[in-house]
C-alpha positions as CSV (number, residue, x, y, z in Angstrom):
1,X,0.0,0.0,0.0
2,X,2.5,2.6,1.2
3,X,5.0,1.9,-2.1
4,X,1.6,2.9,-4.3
5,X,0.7,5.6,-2.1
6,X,4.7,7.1,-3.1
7,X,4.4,5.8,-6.6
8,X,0.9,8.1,-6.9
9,X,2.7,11.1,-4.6
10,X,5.8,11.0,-7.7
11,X,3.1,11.0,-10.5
12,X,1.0,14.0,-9.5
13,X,4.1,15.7,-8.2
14,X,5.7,15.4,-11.6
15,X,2.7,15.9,-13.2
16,X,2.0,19.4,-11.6
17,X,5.5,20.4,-12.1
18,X,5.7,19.5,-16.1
19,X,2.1,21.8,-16.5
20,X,3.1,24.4,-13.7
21,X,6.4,24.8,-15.5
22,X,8.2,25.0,-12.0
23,X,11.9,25.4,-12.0
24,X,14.6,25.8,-9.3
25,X,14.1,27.9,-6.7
26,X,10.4,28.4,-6.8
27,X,8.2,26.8,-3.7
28,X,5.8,24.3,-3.7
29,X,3.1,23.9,-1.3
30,X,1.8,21.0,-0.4
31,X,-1.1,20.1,2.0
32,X,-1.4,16.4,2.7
33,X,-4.7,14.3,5.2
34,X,-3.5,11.2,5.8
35,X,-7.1,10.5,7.3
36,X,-8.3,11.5,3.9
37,X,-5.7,9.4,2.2
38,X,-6.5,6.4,3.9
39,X,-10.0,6.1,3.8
40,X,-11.5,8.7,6.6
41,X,-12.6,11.9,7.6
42,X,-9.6,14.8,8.1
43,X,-8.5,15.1,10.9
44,X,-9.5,11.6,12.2
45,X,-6.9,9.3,11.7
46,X,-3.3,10.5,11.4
47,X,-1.1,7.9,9.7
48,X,2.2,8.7,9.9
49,X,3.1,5.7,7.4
50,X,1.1,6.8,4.7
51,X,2.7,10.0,5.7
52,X,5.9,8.9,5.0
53,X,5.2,7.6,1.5
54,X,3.5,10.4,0.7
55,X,6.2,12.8,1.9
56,X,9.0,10.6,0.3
57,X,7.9,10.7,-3.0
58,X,6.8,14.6,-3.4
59,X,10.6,15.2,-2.1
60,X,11.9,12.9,-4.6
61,X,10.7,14.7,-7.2
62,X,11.2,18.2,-5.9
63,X,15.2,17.7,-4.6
64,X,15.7,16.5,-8.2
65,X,14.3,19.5,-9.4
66,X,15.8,22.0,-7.4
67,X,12.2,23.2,-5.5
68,X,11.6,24.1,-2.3
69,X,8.2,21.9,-0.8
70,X,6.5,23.7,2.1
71,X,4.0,21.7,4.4
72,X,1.6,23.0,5.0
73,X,0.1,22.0,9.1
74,X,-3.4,21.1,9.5
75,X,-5.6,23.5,11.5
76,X,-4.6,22.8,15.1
77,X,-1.6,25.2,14.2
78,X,-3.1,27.6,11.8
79,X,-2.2,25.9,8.8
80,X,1.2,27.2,9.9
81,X,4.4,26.0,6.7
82,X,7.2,24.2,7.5
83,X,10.0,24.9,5.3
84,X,13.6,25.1,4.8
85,X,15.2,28.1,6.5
86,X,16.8,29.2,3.4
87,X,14.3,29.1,1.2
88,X,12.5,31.7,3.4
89,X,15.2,34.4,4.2
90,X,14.0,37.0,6.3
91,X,10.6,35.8,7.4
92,X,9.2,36.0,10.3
93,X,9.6,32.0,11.8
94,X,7.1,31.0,14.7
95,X,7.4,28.8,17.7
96,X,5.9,25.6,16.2
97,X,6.8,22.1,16.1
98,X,4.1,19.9,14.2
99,X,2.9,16.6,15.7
100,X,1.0,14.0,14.1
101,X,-2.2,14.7,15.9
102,X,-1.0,18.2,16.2
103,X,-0.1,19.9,12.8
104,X,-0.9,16.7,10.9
105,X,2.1,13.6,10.1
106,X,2.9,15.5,7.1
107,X,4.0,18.4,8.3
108,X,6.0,16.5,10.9
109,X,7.3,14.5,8.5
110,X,8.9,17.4,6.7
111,X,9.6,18.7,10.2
112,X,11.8,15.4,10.9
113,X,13.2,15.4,7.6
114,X,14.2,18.8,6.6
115,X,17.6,19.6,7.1
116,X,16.8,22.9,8.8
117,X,13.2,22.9,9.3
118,X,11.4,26.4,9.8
119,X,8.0,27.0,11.0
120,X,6.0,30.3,9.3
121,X,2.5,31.6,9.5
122,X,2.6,32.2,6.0
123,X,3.9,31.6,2.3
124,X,3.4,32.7,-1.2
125,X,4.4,29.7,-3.0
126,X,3.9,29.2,-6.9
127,X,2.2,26.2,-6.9
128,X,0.2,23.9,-4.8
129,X,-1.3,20.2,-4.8
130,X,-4.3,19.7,-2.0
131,X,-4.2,15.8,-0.8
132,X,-7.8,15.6,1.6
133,X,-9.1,18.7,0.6
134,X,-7.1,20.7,3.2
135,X,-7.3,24.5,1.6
136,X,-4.2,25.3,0.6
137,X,-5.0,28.3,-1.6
138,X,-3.8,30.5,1.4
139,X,-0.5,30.0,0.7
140,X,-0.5,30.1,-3.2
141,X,0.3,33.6,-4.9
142,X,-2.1,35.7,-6.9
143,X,-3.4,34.5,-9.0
144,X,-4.2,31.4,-8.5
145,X,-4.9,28.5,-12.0
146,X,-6.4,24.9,-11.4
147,X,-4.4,22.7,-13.2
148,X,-6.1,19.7,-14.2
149,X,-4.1,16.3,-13.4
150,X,-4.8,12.9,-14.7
151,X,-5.3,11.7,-11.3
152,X,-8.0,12.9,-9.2
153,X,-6.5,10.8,-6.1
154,X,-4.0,9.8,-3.9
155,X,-5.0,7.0,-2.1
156,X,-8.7,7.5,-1.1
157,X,-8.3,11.3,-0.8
158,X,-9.4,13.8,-3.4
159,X,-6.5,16.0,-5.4
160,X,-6.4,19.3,-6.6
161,X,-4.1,20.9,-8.0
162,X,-2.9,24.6,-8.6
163,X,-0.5,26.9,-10.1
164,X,0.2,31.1,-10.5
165,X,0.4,33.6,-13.2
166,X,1.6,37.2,-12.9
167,X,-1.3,39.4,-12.4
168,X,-3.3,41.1,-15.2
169,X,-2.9,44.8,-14.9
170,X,-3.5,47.6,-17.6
171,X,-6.8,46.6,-18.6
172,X,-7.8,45.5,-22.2
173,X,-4.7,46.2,-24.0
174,X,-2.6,43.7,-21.7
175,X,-1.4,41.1,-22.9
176,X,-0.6,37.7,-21.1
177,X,3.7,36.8,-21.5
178,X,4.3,33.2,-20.9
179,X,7.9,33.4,-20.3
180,X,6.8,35.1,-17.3
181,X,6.5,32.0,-15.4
């Protein structure tokens, strides 16, 4: 089960970042349920296995491509982001250290495996993937694009998926520049 939970993490991870045309040095957010992934209500039934599978294959495919992956923590701590110091020079960091039943076993799970793990009440990453429906749009910049993935799952909970674009601005005459992204 847990090798097919990392095998479906890797797919919709490369997935987004192929269609959100992420390169180094931008942040991905993710928020993960692994109630929802396994079957019950978030919030329910933190599995810090499935957590792990999960985890490990979204960092597989974000180390090789030079992203930075922010947690996102479930509600019990403000959907607080754990992150890499560096990738999040000068913020303000908070007093936080996710538990399973606390912050969610994603979130630790980045917490434990991070090299130098961060806690922040906020982010303004460039993309997103929602595992168990955990509202992630929070921490996404504007503006804010659903990308559409082949899979609408990981495990039994439901994906979505987003991306950014710079903002329109200059009314009718603007145009949209892709290699903006």
């Amino acid at each position: 089960m847990y090798e097919e939970l990392k095998r479906q993490a890797i797919a919709i991870t490369d997935e987004l970042c192929e269609k959100a045309k992420l390169h180094r040095g931008q942040i991905l957010v993710v928020g993960c349920s692994t109630s929802e992934v396994c079957g019950s209500k978030i919030g329910s039934n933190s599995n810090f296995d499935a957590a792990a599978a999960v985890f490990s294959g979204i960092c597989k495919v974000t180390q090789e491509r030079g992203i930075w992956l922010a947690a996102q923590c479930c509600e019990h701590l403000n959907r607080a982001i754990i992150i890499e110091r560096a990738a999040v020079p000068g913020q303000d960091i908070v007093n936080a250290v996710p538990q399973p039943k606390a912050g969610g076993s994603f979130a630790t799970m980045a917490y434990q495996t991070f090299q130098d793990p961060v806690a922040v009440e906020e982010i303004r990453a460039d993309a997103g993937i929602d595992i168990g429906d955990t509202f992630i749009g929070m921490h996404l910049k504007k503006v804010a694009v659903p990308v559409r993935l082949a899979s609408k799952s990981l495990g039994e909970a439901h994906v979505t998926a987003a991306r950014v674009r710079p903002k329109f601005i200059g009314g009718e005459r603007a145009h949209y520049d892709e290699s903006m992204m």
